[in-house]
N, C-alpha and C positions, 0 to 999 in steps of 0.2 A: 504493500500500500504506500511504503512512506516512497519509495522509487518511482512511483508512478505518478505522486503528484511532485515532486524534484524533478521530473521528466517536462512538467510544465515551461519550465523556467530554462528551459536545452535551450540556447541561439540567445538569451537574452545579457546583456551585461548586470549582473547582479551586486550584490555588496554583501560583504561576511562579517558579522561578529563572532570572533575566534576565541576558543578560550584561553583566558595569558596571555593575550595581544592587545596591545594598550588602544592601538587604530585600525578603522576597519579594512579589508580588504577587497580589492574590488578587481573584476573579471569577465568575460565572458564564460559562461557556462559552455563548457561543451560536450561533457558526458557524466552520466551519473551510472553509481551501481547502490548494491544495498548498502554499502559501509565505507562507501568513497564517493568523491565528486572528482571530476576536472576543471581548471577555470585556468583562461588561457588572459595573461595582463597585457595583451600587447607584445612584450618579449619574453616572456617564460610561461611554463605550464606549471602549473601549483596542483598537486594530487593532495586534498584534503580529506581525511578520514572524517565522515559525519556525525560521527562523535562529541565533535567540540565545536562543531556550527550553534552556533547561541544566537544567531537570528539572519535568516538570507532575508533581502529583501532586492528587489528590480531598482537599478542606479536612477533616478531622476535626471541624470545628465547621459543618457544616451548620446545623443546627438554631437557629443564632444571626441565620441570614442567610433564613430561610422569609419573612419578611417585603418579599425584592424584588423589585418587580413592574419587566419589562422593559418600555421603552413601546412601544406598539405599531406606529409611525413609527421609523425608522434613518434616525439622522443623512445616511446617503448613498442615492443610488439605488441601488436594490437590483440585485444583479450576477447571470446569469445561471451565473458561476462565479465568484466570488471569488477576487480575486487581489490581491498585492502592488500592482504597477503599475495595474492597475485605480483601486484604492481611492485611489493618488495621483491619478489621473486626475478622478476624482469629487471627490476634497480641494481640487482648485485654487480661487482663490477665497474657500474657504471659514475662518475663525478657525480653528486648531487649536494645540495645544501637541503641540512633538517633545521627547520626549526622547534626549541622542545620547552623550552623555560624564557621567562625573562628577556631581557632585549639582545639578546646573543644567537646568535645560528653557529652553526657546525657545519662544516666543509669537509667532503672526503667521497667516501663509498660504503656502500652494504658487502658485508662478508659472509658471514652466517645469518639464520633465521631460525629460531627456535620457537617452541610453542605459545610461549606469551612474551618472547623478547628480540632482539634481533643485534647481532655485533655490525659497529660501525667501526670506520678505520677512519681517523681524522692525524693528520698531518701535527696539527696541535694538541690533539687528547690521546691519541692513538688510539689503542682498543678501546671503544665507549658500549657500554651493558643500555640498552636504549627499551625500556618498559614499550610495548607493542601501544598501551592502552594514552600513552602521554605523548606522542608523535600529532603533532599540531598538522605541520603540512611538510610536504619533499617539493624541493624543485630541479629536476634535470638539468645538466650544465650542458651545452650549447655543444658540440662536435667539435673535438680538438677542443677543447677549452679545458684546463685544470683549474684547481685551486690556488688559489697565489702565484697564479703563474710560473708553478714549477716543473720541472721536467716531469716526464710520464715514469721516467728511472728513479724519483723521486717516493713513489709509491709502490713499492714491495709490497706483498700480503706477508703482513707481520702477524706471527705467530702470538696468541692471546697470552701465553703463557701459563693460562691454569685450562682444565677440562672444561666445557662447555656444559652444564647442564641441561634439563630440557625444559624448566620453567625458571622464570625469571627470582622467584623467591630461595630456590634450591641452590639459582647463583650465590646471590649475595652469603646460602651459609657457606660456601666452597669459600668466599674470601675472608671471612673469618682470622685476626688475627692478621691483616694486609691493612697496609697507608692506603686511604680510598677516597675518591672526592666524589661526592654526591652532586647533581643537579647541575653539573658545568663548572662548579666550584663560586657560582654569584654570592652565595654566603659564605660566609667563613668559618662559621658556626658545623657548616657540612664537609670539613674536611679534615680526617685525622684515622686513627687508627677504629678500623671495626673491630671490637674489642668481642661482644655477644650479638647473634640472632636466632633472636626464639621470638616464631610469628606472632604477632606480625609486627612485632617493634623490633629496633635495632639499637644499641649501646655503641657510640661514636664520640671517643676522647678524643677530643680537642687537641690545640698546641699549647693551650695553659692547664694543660691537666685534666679539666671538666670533662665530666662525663653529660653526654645527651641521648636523650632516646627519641626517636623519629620510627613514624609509621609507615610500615612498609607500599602502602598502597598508596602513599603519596610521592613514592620517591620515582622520579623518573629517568632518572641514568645515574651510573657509576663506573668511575674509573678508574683505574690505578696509575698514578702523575709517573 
């Protein structure tokens, strides 16, 4: 039901309230599935999980944006159904920028895909543990184009260094006793040694000694610096 009437709004330039995005986002609609949208800005395509749309609505300034032409090649192969997990599927590999928390994005590639999480490979985080359920939107990087403009030699598939488990909370006990920075590192409060986790909180000292506990279902990536 909810696809069919999202299916309304296909051709039209919309506007997104995002969850964790301070301003809205605006688009062409070009495809929807049960648990993704596409929305093409002019020059990139934003695959947003419909999870965190907090309100679409039709742009009032159409007429500003008649001038954008979608290209006729999609960044991915094209899906017989479009779907969240899919569209990771077809991302592996490939540049993309996520955005996940706060006013920061991540630059890199998908590597793994596990059952509620998915490993990213970022130049500046390296391995990032990215909770399937906190992935705001992906944006494909353009052909030939990297991140920071580095070489393509510059990204190796770098080994995570611990087992991969198969749900996101199973990780976080495998790092257990690992220096780990929570959430991109925007707080500071989220970065220190994972000392316990027993579901669903987590015990995270600090660099002044404090201990903190944080709930796991709020956390949306972890990394080890």
């Amino acid at each position: 039901m909810m696809k069919e009437l999202l299916q309304t709004y296909v051709g039209s330039i919309v506007e997104l309230d995002i969850s964790g995005k301070k301003t809205p986002v605006r688009g062409k609609l070009i495809e929807t599935g049960n648990d993704l949208i596409v929305l093409y800005n002019g020059t990139e395509y934003l695959y947003v999980p419909t999870l965190h749309i907090q309100r679409m609505s039709r742009s009032e300034s159409v007429e500003k944006d008649l001038g954008w032409t979608v290209p006729a090649e999609s960044p991915f192969e094209p899906q017989n159904e479009l779907s969240y997990r899919k569209t990771l599927m077809n991302a592996k590999g490939v540049f993309t920028e996520l955005y996940i928390t706060g006013q920061q994005s991540v630059h890199g590639y998908v590597t793994s895909i596990m059952n509620d999480y998915f490993v990213y490979y970022s130049p500046v985080f390296h391995a990032v543990f990215v909770s399937l359920r906190h992935l705001k939107y992906l944006i494909p990087y353009m052909p030939d184009a990297t991140p920071y403009a580095l070489n393509q030699e510059r990204f190796p598939l770098q080994p995570v260094g611990v087992t991969l488990a198969r749900t996101f909370d199973q990780q976080l006990k495998k790092l257990e006793g690992q220096f780990v920075v929570l959430d991109l590192g925007e707080n500071p409060n989220k970065i220190g040694l994972l000392k316990t986790f027993d579901y669903p909180m987590l015990e995270l000292v600090t660099s002044k000694g404090e201990s903190m506990l944080f709930h796991a279902e709020h956390v949306k990536t972890v990394h080890m610096p």
